[in-house]
ZAPA-257064 format. One line per field, with one value per residue (C-alpha): residue in one letter; x, y, z. Coordinates in steps of 0.001 Angstrom, whole numbers, always signed. Layout:
type [A,...]
u [X,...]
v [Y,...]
w [Z,...]
END
This chain:
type [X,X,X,X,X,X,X,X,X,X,X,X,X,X,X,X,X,X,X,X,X,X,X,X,X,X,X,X,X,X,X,X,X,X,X,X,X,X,X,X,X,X,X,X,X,X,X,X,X,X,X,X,X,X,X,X,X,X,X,X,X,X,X,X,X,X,X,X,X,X,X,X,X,X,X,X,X,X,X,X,X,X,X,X,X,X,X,X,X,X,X,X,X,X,X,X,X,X,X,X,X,X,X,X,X,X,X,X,X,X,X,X,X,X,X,X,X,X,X,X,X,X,X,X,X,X,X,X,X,X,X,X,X,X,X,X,X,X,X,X,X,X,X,X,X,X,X,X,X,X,X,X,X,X,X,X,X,X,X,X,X,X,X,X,X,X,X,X,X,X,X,X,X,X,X,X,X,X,X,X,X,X,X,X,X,X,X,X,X,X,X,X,X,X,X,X,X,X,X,X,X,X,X,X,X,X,X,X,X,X,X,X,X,X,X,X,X,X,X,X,X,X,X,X,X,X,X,X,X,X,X,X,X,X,X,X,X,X,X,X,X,X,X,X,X,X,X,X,X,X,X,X,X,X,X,X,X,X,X,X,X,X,X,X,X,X,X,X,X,X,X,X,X,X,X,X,X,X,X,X,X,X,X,X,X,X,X,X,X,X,X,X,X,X,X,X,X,X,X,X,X,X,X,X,X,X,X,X,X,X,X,X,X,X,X,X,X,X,X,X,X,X,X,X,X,X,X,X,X,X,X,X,X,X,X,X,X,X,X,X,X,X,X,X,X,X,X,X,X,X,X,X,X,X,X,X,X,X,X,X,X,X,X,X,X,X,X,X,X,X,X,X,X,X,X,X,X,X,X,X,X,X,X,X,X,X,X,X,X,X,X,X,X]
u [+0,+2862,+4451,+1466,+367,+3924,+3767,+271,+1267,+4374,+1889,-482,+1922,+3183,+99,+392,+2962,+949,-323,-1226,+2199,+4409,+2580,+3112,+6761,+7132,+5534,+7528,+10503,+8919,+9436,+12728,+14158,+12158,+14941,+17585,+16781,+16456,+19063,+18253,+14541,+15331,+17981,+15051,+12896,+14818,+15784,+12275,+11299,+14328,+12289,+8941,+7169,+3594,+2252,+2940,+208,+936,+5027,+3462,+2394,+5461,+7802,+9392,+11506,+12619,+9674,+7062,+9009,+8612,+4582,+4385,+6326,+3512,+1076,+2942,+3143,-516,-1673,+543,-1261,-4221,-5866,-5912,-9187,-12167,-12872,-15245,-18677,-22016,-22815,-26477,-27879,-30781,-34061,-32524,-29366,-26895,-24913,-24324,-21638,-20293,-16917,-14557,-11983,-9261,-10041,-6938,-4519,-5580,-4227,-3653,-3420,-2670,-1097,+2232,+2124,+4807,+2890,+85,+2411,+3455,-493,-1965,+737,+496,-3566,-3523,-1128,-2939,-6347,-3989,-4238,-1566,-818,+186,+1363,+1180,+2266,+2336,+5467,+6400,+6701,+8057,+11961,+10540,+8240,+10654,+13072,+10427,+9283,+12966,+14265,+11510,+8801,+9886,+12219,+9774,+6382,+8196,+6796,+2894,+3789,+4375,+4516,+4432,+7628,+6746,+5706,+3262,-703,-407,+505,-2687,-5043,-3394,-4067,-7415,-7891,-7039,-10224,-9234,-5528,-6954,-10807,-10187,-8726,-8144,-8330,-7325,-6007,-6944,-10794,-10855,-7962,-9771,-12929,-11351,-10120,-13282,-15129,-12746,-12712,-16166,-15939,-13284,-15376,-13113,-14636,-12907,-13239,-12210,-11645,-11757,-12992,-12478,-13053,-14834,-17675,-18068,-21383,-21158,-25567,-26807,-26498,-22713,-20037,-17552,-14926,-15394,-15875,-12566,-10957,-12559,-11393,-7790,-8305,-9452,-6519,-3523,-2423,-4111,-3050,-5244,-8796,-10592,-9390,-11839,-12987,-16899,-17542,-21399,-22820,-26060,-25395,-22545,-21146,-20063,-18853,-16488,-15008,-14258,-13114,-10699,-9344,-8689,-6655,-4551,-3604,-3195,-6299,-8164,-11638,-13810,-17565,-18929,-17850,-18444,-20132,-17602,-14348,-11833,-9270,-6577,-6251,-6586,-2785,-2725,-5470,-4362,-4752,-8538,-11675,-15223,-17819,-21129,-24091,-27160,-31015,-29994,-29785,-31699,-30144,-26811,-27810,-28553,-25475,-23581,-25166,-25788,-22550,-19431,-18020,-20088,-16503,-18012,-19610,-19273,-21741,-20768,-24011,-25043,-28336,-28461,-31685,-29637,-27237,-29433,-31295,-28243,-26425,-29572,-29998,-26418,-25777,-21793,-19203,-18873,-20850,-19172,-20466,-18069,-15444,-13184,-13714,-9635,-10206,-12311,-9430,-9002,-6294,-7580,-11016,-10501,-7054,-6221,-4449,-6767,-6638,-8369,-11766,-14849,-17612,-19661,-23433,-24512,-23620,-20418,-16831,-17664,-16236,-12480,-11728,-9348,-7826,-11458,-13174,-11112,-12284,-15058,-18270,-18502,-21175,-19857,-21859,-21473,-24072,-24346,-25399,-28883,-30131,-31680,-33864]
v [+0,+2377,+1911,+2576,+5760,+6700,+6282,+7766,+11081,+11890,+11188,+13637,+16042,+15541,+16488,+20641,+19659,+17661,+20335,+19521,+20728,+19357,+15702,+15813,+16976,+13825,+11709,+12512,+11520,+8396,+7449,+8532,+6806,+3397,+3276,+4528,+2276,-534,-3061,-2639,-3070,-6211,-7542,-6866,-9107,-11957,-12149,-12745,-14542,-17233,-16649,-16726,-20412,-18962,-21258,-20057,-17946,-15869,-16202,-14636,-11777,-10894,-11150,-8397,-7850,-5295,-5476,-5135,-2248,-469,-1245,+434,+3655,+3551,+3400,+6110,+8509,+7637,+9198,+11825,+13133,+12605,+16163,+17469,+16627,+19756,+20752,+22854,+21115,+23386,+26188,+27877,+30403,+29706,+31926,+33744,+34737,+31994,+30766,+27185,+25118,+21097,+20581,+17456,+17548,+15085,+12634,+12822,+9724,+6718,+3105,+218,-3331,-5305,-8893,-9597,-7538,-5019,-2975,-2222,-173,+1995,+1888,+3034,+5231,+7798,+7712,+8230,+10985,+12416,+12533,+15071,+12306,+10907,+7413,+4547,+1410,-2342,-5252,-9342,-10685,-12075,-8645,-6672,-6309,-5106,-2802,-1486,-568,+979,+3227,+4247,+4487,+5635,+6823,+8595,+10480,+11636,+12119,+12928,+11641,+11545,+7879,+6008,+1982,-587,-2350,-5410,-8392,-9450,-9832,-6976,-4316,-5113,-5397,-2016,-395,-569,+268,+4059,+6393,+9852,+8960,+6564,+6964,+4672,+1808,+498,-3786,-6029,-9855,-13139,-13522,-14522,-12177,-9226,-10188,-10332,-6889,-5457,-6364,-5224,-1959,-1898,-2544,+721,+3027,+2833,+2506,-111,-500,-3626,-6173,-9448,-11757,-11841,-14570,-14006,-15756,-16879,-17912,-19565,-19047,-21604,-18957,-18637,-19185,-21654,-19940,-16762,-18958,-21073,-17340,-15951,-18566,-18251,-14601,-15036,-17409,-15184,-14997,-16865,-15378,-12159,-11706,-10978,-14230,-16904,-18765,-20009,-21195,-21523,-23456,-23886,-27381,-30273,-29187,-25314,-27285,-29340,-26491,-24960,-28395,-28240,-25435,-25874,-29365,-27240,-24871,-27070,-26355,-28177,-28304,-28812,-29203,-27524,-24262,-23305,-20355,-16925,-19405,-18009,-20107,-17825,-17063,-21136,-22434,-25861,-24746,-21746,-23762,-24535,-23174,-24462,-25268,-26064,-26871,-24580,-24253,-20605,-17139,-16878,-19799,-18240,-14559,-16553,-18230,-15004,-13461,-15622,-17673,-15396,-12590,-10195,-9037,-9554,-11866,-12180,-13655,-15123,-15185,-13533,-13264,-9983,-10502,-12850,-10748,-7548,-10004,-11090,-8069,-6367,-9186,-8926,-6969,-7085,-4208,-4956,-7024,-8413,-8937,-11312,-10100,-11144,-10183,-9628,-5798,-5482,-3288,+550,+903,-827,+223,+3991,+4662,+5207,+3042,+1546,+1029,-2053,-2922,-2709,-5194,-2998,-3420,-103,+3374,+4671,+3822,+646,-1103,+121,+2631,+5282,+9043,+10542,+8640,+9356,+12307,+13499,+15682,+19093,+22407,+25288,+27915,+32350,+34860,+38590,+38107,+38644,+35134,+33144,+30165]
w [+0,+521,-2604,-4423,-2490,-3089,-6486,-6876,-5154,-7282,-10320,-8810,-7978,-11593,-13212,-12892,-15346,-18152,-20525,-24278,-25421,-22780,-23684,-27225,-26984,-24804,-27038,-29288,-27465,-26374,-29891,-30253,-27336,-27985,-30860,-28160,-25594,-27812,-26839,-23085,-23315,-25692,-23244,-20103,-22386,-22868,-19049,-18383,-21448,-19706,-15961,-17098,-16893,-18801,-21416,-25185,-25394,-22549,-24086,-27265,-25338,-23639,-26116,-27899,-30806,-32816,-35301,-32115,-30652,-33888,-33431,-30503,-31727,-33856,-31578,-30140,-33285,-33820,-30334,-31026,-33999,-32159,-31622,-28523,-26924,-26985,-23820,-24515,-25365,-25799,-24440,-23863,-22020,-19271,-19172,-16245,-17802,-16663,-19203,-18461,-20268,-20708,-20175,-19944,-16672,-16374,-13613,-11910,-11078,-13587,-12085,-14478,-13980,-16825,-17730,-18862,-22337,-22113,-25074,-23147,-20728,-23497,-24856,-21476,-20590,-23446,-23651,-20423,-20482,-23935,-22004,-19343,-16601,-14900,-14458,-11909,-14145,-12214,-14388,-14161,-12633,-15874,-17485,-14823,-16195,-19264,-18337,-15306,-18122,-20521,-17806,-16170,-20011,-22463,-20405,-17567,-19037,-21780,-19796,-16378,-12942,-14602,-14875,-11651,-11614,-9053,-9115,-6982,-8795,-5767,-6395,-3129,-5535,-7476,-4638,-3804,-6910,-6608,-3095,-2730,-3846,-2933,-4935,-7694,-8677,-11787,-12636,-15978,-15447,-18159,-17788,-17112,-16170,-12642,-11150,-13019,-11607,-8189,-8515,-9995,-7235,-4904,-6611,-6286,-2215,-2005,-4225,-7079,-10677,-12605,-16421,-16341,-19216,-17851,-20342,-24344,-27165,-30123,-31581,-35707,-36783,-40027,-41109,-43455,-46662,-46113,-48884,-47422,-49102,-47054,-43603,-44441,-44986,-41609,-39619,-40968,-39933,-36813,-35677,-37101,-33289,-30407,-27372,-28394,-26868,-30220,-31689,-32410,-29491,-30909,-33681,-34846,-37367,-39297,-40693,-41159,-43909,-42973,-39481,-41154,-43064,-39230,-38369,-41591,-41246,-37660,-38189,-40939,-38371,-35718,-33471,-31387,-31443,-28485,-28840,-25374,-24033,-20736,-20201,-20735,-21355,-23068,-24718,-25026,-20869,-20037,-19700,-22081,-24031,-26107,-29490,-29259,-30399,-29290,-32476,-31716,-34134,-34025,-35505,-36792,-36074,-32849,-31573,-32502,-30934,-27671,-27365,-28059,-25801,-22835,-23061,-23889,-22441,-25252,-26583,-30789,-32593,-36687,-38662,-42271,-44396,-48543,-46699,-45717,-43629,-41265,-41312,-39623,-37292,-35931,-35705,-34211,-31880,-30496,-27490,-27304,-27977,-31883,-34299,-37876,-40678,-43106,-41012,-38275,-34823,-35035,-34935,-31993,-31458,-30799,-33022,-35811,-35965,-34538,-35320,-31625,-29314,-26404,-23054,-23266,-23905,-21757,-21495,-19747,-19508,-17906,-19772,-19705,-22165,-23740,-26187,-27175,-24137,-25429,-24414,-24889,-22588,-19863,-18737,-16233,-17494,-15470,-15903,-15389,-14801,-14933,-13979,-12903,-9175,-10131,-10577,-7693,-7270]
END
């Protein structure tokens, strides 16, 4: 607890500091030293790429190379042509003579908690910072070299004190994070289902809102008026990595012959199939069982709207069908973050569908940032209102 409310003060003293200006000058040398820093955030890699004992999907996450580092300077240059966010949102004038207006106020001191994917430090770090937050970084143990060095090395030295991290690898740090109201009000959660739940609801307990992406998997339903060339291409698609959350993780089908084109596909690509899911599984968080995908026959589209919504997380759900009456019932029955039509729930993704590197993404069922979370929906709503001294109530 003290090393986070250390941690959380410097990043709120820190934040007189974070103008527009003064964040995209350091973004801009986030980029610059990500090529500096290079060989030392490789070299952090590798030592815990040699410590880490994480199956390979969580191994695909953590590793780094050169060709990933230069995906997150892009990630980087992309939020740094991002425009400044507008402040300033309407403006009217009352009967009385008060002029009222909608603003957006940073919220303070962000936390984040997120698994062992040295990216998302970089990711969360400058949205946070572009939104004019500050933030407090807490990482798996895995990924804790790697992100130490990215923040003494690239981050730190670009975005100043604004970014604070927890540099224990202990679940403590986490439980922590989420547990300090007046220093943290939010906290960004993103990792493996039932330590993300755990935190959520302790969040909950403390009074801190947590957008919190717990669960992922995406769901294909192959309708009966499919062409079986576009499902064998969808399913490619939505396997090009596994350890993702918007890869493939349900596969529907109308009849036996689209099923064995899943099945097909699958045994080319070295996938197993399983025929039952358990409700909100996701294959790419359960060690051993990375390389799997559920499929499942069904009577059609309603059958396939209730399974996508009553048994998966509600991350998306694709449908692959010429009938474009299936199509609309399905994507109007779906209640998840992002619907597909004939294509892959791969970018359920900020970047990819907004241009603008996320958070994470929230599964939310109540109002509020759902779906891809990014720099402009981290901020609070406040009215601020002028008169003459004249107006009472």
């Amino acid at each position: 607890m003290e090393i986070v409310e250390r941690e959380a003060r410097a990043a709120r003293e820190a934040l007189a500091h974070v103008t527009d200006a003064r964040v995209d000058a350091g973004l801009d040398r986030v980029v610059e030293l990500l090529s500096e820093r290079a060989e030392g955030i490789l070299a952090a890699n590798a030592a815990d790429l040699e410590a880490a004992d994480i199956d390979e999907g969580a191994r695909d996450r953590l590793r780094l190379d050169a060709g990933r580092l230069e995906g997150i300077a892009d990630g980087v240059r992309a939020t740094r042509a991002l425009p400044p966010l507008e402040r300033d949102l309407r403006t009217w004038t009352l009967a009385n003579g008060l002029v009222a207006s909608e603003r957006l106020i940073p919220v303070g001191v962000v936390g984040a908690n997120f698994e062992a994917r040295p990216n998302v430090a970089v990711d969360i770090a400058t949205q946070v910072l572009k939104s004019r937050n500050a933030v407090v970084l807490r990482t798996g143990a895995a990924a804790l070299r790697t992100v130490t060095e990215l923040v003494d090395t690239v981050l730190r030295p670009a975005l100043g004190d604004a970014v604070g991290l927890v540099r224990t690898a202990g679940h403590d740090g986490a439980e922590a994070l989420v547990s300090l109201p007046e220093l943290i009000p939010l906290v960004i959660l993103r990792g493996s289902g039932a330590s993300t739940a755990s935190l959520a609801r302790r969040a909950a307990e403390h009074g801190v809102r947590a957008l919190a992406h717990a669960e992922g998997g995406g769901v294909l339903y192959a309708h009966a008026a499919a062409d079986p060339a576009k499902v064998e291409q969808l399913v490619r698609a939505s396997l090009d990595r596994l350890g993702v959350c918007n890869r493939l993780n349900l596969a529907l089908a109308d009849n036996d012959e689209l099923a064995e084109v899943v099945a097909r596909v699958c045994g080319e690509l070295g996938i197993d199939v399983a025929d039952e899911l358990p409700p909100n599984r996701e294959w790419a968080s359960e060690p051993g069982r990375v390389g799997t995908i559920t499929l499942r026959r069904v009577g059609g589209v309603e059958e396939a709207v209730r399974a996508a919504n009553e048994e998966t997380s509600g991350l998306a759900a694709a449908i692959v069908t010429e009938d474009r009456d299936a199509a609309d019932r399905f994507l109007d029955g779906y209640r998840g973050t992002a619907a597909f039509w004939n294509a892959p729930t791969r970018f359920t993704d900020g970047f990819a569908l907004l241009g603008t590197p996320e958070t994470g993404i929230s599964v939310d069922r109540f109002p509020g940032p759902r779906g891809p979370v990014t720099y402009r929906d981290l901020c609070l709503r406040q009215y601020r209102v002028v008169g003459d001294g004249t107006q009472h109530r």
